[in-house]
Backbone as CSV, one residue per row, in Angstrom:
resi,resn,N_x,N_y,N_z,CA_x,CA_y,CA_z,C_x,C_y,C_z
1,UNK,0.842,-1.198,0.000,0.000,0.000,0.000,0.879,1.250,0.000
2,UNK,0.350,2.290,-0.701,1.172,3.690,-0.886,1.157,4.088,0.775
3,UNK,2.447,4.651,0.972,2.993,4.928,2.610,2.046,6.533,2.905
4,UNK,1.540,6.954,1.925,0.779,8.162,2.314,-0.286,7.939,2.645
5,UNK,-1.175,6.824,1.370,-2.730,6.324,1.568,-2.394,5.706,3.233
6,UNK,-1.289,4.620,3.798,-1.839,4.082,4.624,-1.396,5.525,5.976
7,UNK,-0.807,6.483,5.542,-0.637,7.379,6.720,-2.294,7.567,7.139
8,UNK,-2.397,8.214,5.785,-3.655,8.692,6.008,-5.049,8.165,6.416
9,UNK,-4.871,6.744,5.754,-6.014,5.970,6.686,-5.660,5.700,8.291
10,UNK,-4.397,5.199,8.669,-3.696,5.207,9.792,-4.767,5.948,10.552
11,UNK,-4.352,7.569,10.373,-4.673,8.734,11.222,-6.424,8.468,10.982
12,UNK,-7.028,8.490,10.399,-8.491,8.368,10.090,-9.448,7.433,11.187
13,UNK,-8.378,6.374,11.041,-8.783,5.617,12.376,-8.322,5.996,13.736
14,UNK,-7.160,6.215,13.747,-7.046,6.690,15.183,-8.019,7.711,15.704
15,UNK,-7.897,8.561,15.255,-9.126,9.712,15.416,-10.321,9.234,15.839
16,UNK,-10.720,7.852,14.841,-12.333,7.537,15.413,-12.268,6.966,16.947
17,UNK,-11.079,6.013,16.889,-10.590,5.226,17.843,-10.718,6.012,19.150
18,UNK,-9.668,7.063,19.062,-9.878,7.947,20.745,-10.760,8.715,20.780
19,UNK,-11.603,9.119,20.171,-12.651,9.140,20.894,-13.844,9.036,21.202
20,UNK,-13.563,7.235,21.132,-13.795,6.691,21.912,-13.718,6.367,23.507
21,UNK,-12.325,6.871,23.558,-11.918,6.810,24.578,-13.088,7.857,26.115
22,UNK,-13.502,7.323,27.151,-13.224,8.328,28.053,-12.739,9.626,28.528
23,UNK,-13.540,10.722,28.083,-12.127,12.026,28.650,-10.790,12.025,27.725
24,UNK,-10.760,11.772,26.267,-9.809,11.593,25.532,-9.779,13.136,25.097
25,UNK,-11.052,13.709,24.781,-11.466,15.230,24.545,-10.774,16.026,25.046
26,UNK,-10.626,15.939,26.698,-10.517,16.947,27.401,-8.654,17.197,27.164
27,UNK,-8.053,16.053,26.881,-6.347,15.756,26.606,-5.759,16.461,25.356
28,UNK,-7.048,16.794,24.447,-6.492,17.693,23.052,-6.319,19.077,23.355
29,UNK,-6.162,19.549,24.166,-5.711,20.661,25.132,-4.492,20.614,24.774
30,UNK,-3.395,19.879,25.015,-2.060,19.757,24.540,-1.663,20.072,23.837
31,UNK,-2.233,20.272,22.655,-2.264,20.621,20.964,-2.030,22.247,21.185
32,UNK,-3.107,22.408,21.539,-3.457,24.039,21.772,-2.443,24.863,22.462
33,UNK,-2.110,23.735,23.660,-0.691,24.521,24.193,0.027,24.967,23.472
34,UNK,0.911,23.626,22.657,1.982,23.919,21.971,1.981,24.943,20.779
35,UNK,1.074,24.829,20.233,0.506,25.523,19.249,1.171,26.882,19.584
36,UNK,0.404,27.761,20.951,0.098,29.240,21.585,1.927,29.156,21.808
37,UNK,2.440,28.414,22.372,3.727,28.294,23.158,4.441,28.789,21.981
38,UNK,4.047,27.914,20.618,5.483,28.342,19.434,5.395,29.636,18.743
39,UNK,4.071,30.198,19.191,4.089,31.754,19.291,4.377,32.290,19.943
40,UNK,4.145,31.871,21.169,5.247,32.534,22.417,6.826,32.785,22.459
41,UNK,7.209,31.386,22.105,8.477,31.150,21.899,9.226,31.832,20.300
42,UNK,8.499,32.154,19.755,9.251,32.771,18.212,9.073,34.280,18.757
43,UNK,8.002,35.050,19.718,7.794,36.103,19.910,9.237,36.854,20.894
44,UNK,9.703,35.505,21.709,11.024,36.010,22.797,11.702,36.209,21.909
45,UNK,12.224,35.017,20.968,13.252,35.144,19.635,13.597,36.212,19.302
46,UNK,12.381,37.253,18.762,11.817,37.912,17.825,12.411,39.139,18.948
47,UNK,12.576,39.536,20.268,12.858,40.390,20.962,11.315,41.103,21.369
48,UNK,10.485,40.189,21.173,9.061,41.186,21.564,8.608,40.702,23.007
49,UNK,7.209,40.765,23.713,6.980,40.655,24.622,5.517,39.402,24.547
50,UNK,5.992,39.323,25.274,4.272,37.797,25.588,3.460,37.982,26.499
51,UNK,2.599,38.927,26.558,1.962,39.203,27.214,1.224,38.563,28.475
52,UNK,0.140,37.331,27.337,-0.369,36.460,28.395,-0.562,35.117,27.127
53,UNK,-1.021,34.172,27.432,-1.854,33.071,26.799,-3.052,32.237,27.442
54,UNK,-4.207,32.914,26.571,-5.610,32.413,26.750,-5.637,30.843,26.385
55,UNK,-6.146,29.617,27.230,-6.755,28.369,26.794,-7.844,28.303,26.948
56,UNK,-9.031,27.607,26.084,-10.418,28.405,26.286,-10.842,27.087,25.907
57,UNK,-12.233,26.208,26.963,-12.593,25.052,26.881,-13.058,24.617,25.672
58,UNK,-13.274,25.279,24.376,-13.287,24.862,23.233,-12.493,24.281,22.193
59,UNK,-10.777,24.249,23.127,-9.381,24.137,22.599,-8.950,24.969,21.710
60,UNK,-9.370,26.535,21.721,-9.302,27.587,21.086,-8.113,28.115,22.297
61,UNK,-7.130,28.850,21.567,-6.666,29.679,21.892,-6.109,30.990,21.995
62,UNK,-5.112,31.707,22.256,-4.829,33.011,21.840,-3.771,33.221,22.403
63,UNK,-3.164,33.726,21.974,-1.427,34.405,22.456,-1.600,35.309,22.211
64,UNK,-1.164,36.595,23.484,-1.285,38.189,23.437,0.166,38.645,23.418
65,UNK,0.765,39.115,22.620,1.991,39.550,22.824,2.103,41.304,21.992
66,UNK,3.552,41.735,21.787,3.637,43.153,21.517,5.079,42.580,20.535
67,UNK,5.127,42.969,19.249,6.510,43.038,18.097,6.089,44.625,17.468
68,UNK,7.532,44.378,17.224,7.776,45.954,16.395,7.728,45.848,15.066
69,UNK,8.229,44.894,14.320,8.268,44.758,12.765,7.507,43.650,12.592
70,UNK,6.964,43.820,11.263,5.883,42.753,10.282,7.166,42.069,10.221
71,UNK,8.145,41.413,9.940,8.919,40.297,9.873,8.791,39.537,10.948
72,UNK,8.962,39.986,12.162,8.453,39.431,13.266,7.317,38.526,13.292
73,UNK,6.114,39.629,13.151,4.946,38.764,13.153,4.753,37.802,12.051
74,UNK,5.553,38.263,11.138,5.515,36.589,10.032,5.571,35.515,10.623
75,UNK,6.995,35.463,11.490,7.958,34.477,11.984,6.801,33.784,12.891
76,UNK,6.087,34.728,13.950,5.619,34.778,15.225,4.367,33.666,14.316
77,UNK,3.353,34.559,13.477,2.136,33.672,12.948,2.766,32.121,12.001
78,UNK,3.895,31.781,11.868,4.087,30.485,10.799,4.479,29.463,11.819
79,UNK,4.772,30.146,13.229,5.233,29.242,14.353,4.417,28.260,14.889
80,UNK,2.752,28.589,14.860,1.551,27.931,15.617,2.076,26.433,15.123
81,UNK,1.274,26.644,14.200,0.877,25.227,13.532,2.124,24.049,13.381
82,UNK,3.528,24.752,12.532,4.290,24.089,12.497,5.625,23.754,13.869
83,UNK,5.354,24.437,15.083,5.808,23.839,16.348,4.356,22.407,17.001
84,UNK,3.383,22.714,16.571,2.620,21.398,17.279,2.601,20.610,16.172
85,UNK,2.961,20.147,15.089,3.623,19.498,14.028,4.941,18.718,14.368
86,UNK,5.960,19.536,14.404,7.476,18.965,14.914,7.366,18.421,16.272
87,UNK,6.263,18.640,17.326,5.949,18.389,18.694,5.265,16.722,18.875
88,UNK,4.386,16.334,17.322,3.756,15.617,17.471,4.996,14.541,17.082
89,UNK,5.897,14.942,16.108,7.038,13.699,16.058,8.173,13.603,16.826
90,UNK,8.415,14.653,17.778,9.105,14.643,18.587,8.156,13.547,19.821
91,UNK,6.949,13.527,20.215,6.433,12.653,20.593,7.122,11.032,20.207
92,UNK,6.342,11.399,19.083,6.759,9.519,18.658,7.958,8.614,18.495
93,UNK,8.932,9.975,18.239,10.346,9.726,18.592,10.780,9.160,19.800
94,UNK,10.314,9.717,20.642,10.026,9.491,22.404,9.993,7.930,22.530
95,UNK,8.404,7.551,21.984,7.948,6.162,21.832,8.958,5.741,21.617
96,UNK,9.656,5.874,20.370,10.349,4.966,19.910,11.414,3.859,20.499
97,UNK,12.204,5.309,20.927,13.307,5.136,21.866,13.051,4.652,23.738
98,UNK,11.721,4.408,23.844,11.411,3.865,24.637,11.381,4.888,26.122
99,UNK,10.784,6.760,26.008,11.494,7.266,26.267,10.148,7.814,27.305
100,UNK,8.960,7.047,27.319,8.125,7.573,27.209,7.904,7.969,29.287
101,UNK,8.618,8.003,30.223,8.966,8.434,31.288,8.969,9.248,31.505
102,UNK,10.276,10.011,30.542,10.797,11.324,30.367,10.152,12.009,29.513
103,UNK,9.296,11.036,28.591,8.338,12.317,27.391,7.056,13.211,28.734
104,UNK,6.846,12.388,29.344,5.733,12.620,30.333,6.295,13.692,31.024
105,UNK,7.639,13.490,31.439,8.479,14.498,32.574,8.176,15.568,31.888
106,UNK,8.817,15.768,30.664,8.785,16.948,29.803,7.998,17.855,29.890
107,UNK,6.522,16.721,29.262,5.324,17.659,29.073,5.114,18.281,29.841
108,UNK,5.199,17.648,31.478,4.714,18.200,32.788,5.609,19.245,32.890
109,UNK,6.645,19.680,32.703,8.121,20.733,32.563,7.082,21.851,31.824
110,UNK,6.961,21.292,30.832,6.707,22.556,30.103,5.003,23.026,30.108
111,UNK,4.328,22.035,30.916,2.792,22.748,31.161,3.491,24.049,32.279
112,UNK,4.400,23.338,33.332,4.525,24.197,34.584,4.853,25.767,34.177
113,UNK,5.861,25.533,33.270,6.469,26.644,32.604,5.458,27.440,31.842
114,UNK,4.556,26.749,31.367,3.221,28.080,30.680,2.380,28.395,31.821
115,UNK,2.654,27.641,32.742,1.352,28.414,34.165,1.858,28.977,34.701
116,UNK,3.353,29.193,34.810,4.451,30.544,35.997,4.239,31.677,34.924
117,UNK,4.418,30.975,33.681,5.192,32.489,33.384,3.757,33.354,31.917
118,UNK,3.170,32.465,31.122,2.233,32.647,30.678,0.817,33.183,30.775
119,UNK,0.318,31.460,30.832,-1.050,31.410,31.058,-1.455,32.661,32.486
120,UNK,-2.580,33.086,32.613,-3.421,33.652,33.382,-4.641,33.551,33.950
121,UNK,-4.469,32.562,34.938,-5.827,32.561,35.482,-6.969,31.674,34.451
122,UNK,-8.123,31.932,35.088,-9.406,31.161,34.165,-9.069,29.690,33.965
123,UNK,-9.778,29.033,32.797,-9.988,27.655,32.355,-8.812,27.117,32.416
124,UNK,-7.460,28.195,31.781,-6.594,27.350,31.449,-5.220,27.326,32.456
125,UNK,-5.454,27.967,33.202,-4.305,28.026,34.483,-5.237,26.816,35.460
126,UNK,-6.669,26.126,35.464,-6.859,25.302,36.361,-6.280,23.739,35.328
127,UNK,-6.878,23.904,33.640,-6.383,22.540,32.920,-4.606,22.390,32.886
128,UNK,-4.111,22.897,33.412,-2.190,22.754,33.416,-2.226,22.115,34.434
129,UNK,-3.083,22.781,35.304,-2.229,22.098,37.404,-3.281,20.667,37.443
130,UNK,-4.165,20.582,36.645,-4.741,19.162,36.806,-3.805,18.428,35.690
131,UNK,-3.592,18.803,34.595,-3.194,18.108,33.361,-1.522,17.486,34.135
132,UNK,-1.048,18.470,35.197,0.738,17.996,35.577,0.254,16.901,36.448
133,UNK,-0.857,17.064,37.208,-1.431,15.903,38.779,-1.326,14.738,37.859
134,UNK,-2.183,14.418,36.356,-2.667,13.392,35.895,-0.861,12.708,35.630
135,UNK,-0.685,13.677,34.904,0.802,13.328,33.874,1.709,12.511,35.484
136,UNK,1.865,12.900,36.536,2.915,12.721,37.901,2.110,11.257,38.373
137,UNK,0.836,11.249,37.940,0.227,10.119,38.608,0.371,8.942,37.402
138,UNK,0.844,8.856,36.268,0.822,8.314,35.448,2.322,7.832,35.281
139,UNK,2.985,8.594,35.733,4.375,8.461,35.553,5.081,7.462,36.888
140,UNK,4.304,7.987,38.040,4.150,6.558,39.136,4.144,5.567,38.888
141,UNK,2.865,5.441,38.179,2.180,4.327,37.969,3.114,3.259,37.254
142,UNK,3.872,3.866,36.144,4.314,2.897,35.575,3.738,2.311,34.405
143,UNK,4.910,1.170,34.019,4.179,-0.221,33.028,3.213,0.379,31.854
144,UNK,2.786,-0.950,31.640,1.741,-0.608,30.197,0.802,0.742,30.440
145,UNK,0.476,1.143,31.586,-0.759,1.288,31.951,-0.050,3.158,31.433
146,UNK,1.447,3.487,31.901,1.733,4.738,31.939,2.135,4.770,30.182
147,UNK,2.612,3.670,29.617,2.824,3.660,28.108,1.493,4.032,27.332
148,UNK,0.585,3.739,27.691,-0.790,3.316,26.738,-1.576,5.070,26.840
149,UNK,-0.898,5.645,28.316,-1.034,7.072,28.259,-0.724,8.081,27.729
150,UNK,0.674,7.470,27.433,2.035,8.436,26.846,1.444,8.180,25.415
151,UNK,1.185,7.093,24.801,0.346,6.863,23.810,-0.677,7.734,23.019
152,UNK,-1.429,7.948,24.045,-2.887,8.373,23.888,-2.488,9.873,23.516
153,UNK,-1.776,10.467,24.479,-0.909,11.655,24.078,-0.808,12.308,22.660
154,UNK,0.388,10.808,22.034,1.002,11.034,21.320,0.200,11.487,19.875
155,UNK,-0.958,10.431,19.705,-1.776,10.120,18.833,-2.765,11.565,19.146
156,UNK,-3.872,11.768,20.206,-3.810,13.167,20.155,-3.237,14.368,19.533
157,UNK,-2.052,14.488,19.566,-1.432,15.560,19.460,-1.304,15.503,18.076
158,UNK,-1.296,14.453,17.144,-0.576,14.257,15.799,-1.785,14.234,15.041
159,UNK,-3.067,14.107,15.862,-4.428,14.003,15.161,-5.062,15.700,14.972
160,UNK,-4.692,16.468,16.160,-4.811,17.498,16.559,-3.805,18.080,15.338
161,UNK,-2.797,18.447,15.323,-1.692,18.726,14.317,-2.087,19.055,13.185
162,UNK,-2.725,17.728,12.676,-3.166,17.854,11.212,-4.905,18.570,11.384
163,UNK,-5.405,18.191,11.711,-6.584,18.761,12.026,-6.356,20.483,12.109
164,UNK,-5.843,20.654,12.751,-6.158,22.171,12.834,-5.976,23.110,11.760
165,UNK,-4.759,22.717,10.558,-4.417,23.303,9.356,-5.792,22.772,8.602
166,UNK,-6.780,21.587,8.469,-7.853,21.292,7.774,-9.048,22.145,8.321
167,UNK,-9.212,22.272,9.109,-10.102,23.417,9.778,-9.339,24.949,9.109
168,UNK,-8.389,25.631,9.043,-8.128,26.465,8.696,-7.975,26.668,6.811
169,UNK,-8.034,25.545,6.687,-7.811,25.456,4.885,-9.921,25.557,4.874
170,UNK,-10.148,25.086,5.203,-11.967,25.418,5.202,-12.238,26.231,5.437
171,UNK,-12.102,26.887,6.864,-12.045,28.483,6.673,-11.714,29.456,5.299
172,UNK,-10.475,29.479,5.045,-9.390,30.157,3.979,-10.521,29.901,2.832
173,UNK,-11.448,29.013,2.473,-12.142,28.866,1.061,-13.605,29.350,1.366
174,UNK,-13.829,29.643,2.944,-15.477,29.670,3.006,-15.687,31.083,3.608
175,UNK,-14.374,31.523,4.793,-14.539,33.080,4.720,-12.812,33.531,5.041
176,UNK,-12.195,33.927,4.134,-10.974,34.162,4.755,-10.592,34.967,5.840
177,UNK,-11.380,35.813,6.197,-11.230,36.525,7.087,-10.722,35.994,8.488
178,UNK,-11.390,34.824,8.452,-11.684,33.655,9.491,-10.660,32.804,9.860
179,UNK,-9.657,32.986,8.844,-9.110,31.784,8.944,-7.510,31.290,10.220
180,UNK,-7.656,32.732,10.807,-6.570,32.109,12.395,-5.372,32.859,11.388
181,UNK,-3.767,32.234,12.022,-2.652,32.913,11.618,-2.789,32.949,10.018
182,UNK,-3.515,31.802,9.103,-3.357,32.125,7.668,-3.862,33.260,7.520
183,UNK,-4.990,34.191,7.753,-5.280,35.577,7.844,-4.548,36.611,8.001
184,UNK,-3.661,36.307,8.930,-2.410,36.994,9.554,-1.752,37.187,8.319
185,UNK,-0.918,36.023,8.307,-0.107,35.837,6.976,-0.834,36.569,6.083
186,UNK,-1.735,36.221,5.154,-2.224,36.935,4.287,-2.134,38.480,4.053
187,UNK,-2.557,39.408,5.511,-2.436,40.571,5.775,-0.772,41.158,5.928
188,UNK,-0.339,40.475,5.880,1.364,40.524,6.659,1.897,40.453,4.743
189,UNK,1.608,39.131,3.898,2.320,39.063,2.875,1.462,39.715,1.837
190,UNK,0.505,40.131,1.491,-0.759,39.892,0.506,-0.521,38.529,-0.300
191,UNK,-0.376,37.866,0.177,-0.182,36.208,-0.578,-1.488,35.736,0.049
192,UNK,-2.422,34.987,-0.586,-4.203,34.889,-0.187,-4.061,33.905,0.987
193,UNK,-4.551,33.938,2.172,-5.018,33.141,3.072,-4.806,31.187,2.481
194,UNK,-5.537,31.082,1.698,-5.410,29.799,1.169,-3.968,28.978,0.919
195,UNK,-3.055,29.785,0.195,-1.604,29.017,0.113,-1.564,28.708,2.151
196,UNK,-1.817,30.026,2.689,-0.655,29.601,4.260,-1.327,28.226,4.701
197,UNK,-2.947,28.405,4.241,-3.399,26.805,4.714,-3.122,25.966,4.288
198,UNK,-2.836,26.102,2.803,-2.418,24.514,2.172,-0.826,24.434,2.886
199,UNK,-0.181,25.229,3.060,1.377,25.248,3.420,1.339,24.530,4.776
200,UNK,0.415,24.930,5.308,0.636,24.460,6.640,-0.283,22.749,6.575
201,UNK,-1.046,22.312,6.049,-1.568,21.088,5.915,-0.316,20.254,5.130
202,UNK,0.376,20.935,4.461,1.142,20.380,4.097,2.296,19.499,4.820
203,UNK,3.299,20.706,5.699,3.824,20.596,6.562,3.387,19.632,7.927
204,UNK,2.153,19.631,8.073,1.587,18.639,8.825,1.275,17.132,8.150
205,UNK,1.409,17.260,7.276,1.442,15.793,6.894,2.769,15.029,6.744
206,UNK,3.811,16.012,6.133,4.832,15.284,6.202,5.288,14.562,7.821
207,UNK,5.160,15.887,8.751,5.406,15.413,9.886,4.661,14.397,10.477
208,UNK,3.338,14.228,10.268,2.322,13.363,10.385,2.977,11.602,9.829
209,UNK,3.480,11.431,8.886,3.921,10.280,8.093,5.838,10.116,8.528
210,UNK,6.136,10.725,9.117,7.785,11.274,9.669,6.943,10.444,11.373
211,UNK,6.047,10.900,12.230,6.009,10.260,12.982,5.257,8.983,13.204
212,UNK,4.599,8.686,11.932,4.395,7.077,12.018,5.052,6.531,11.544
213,UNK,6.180,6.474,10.643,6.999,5.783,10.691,7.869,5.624,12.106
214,UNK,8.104,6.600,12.682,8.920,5.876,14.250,7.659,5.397,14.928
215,UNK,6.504,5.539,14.986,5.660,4.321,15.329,6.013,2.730,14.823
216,UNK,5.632,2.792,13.474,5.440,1.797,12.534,7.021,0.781,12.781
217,UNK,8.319,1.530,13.327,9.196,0.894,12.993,9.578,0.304,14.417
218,UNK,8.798,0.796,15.421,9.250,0.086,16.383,8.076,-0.896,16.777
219,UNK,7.135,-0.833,15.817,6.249,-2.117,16.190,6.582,-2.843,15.380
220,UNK,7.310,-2.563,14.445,8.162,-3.589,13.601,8.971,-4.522,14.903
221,UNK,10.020,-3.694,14.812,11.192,-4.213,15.884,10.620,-4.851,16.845
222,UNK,9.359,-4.905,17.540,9.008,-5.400,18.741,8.146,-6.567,18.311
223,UNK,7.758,-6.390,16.937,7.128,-7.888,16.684,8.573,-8.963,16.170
224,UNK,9.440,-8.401,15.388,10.576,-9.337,15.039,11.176,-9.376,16.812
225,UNK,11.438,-9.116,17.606,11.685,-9.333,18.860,10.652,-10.719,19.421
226,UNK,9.871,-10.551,19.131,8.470,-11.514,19.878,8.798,-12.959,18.865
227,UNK,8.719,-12.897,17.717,9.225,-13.611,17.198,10.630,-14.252,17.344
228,UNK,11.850,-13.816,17.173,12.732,-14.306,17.367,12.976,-14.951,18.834
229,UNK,12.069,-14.531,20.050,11.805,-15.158,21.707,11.068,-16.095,21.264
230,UNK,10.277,-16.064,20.531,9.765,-17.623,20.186,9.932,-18.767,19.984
231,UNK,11.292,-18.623,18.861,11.524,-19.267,17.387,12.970,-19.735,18.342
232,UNK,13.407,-19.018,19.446,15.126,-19.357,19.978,15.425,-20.676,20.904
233,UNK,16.194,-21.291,20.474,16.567,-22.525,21.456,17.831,-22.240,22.346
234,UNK,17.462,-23.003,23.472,18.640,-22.621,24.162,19.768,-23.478,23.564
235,UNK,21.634,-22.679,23.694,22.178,-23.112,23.566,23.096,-24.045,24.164
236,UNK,24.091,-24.760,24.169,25.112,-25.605,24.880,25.340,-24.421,26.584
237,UNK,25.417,-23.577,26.442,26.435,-22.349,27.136,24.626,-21.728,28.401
238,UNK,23.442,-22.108,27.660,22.804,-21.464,28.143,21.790,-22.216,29.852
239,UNK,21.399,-20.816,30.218,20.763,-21.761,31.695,19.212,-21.395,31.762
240,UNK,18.648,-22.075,31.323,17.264,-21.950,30.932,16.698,-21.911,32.494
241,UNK,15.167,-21.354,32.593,14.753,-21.354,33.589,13.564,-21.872,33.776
């Protein structure tokens, strides 16, 4: 099967899959973080100021900050989408490497870090200090039970990723005005709303198919592992148990 068709069915199902899940909803919050954060974070770059960052129970967000030059705010609006993109394969990378302890540590690092110094109050200064309790209680816990979390995460975030540039490419064709940083862009380059959405759906897919393959290759490796524990005899040298 073409490695794009099965990305793309891949993701099609996962999506239906979580949520299914329990309270899987309330975890796409994560998305939104990173999203606001890589505007935050291109805005320090940039020498400007970050005012505050709104999280709003609809997984809408907003970053308030202050730049001096339209180059800036280029930089500042192309950051959203494609930092929770590189975030979602930096995830799966995690998986891969078996890392998923410290992916948890992280996240919880860097929720703390948007509730000191960011976020303000309301919805989204209470979803960080519950979202670090869950992440610390999960990371206890251990075993399958803290993997299948780190999981749920991961797939979230990469479903979220692509999703949000498809919501904004619909916008960009039905009212551009509407359409989030591609608007920005648009006003910033006069280049039409529509390219920044296809640019950015774009960019999310590669990364999207970049992190199922470090999925895909370590469920490779772990089924030729299961197999070869199967298939092995002990040798002259060995002490079976």
């Amino acid at each position: 099967m073409n490695r794009w068709l099965k990305a793309i069915l891949f993701l099609l199902g996962a999506a239906i899959l979580t949520r299914l899940i329990p309270f899987s909803d309330w975890f796409r919050m994560l998305d939104t973080l990173i999203h606001e954060l890589g505007h935050a974070a291109v805005t320090l770059l940039m020498s400007g100021q970050v005012l505050r960052i709104e999280l709003n129970p609809d997984h809408s967000g907003v970053t308030y900050s202050v730049l001096t030059t339209g180059w800036s705010q280029l930089a500042v609006s192309l950051a959203g989408y494609i930092s929770a993109s590189l975030f979602a394969v930096a995830l799966f990378y995690g998986y891969a490497r078996k890392q998923q302890a410290a992916g948890l540590i992280t996240i919880s690092v860097i929720a703390l870090i948007s509730a000191l110094l960011f976020v303000r109050g309301g919805y989204g200064l209470g979803w960080l200090i519950l979202f670090v309790v869950i992440n610390v209680v999960f990371v206890l816990l251990g075993g399958k039970i803290s993997n299948f979390y780190y999981l749920l995460l991961s797939f979230l975030c990469l479903e979220e990723s692509v999703m949000g540039p498809i919501t904004v490419l619909l916008h960009s064709l039905t009212s551009p005005e509407n359409a989030g940083d591609a608007t920005n862009l648009a006003h910033l380059t006069g280049v039409p709303a529509l390219f920044w959405a296809l640019a950015f759906l774009g960019i999310s897919l590669l990364c999207a198919r970049l992190a199922l393959q470090f999925y895909w290759s370590d469920r490779e490796r772990s089924k030729q592992f299961r197999k070869m524990k199967k298939y092995a005899q002990p040798g002259p040298y060995d002490n079976p148990r």
